[in-house]
C-alpha positions as CSV (number, residue, x, y, z in Angstrom):
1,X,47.9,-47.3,5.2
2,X,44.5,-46.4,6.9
3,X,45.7,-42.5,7.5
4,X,46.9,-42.9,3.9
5,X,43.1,-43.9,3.2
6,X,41.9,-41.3,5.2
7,X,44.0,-38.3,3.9
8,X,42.4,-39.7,0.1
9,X,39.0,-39.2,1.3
10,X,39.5,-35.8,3.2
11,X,40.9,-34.7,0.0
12,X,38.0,-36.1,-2.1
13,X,35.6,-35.0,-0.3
14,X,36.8,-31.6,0.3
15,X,37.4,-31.3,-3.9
16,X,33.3,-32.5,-4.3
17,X,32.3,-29.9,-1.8
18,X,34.5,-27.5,-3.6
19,X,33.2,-27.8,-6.8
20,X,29.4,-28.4,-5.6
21,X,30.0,-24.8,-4.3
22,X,31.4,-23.5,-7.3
23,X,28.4,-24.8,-9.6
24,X,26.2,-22.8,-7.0
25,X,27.9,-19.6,-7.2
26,X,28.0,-19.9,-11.1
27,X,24.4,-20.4,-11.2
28,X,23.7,-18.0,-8.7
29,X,25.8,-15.5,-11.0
30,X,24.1,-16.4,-14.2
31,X,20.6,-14.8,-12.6
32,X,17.9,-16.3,-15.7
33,X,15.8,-13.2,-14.6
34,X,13.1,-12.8,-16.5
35,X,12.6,-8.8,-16.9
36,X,9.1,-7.4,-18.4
37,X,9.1,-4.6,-20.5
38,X,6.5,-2.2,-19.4
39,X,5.5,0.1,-21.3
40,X,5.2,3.9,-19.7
41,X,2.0,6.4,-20.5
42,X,2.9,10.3,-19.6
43,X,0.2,11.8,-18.3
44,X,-0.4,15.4,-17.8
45,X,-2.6,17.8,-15.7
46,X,-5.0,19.3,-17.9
47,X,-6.7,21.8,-15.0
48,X,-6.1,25.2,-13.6
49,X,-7.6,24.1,-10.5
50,X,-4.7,24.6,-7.3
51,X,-7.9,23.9,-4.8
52,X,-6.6,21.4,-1.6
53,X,-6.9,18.0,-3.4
54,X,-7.3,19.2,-7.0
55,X,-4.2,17.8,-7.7
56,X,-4.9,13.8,-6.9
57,X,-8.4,14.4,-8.7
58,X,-7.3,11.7,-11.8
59,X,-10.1,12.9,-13.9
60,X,-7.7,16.4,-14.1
61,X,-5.4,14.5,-15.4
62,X,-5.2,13.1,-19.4
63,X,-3.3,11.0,-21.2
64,X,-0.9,12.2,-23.6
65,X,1.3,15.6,-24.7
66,X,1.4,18.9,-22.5
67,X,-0.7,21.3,-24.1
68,X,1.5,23.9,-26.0
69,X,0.1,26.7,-24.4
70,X,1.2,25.3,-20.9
71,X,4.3,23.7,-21.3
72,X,6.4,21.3,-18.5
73,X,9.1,22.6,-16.7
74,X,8.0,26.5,-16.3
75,X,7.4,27.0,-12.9
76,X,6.8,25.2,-9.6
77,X,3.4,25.6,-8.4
78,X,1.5,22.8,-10.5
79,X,1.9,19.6,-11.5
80,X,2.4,19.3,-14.9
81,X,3.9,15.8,-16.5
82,X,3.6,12.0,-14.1
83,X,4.6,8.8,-16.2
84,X,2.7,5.6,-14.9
85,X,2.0,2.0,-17.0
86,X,-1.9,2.8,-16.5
87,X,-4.5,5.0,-15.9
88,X,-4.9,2.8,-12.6
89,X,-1.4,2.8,-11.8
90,X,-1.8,6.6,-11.8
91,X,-5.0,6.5,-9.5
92,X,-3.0,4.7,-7.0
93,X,-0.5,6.8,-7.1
94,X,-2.4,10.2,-6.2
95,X,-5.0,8.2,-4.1
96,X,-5.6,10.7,-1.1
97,X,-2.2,12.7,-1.6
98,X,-2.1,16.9,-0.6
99,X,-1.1,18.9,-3.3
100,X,2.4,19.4,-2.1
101,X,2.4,15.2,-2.0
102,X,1.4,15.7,-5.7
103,X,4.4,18.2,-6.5
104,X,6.6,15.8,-4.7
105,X,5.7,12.7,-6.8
106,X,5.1,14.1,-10.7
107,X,8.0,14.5,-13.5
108,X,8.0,18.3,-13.9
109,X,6.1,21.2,-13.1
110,X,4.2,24.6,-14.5
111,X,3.1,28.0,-13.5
């Protein structure tokens, strides 16, 4: 009778731990992440300059459209589109970077 006792409890306990594990992989599973939507600025580098450095200077670079008489994506030797969620965001990004750190980071470049 007490193994029959025993076997009961084994069992019981092993079906609570069972479905106390199965509540924790559902929850786990649900993930209630909470994801921001940030909104994204393009930016574009409104300069001729190709000087050492010219390229992380953020004051050469404005907000908004590529000019039409320099469009993205001609060339390789500027930068010429970088999206960022702020002006700052931007500033950090080309904070003390070469120019070929520059090329490496933006969207597209010109000639």
């Amino acid at each position: 009778m007490r193994a029959l006792k025993n076997n009961w409890l084994r069992a019981g306990i092993t079906l609570l731990f069972l479905l106390g594990a199965f509540f924790v992989l559902k929850a786990i599973e649900k993930g209630d992440y909470k994801t921001t939507n940030v909104e994204t600025i393009i930016f574009h580098y409104d300069s001729e300059d190709t000087s050492e450095g010219a390229f992380s200077d953020p004051s050469k670079w404005k907000e908004g459209p590529a000019p039409s008489n320099r469009p993205c994506g001609t060339g390789l030797n500027k930068p010429c589109q970088k999206t960022a969620a702020s002006k700052e965001e931007l500033d950090d990004m080309l904070e003390e970077k070469t120019n070929s750190e520059v090329l490496a980071l933006v969207d597209s470049k010109r000639d």
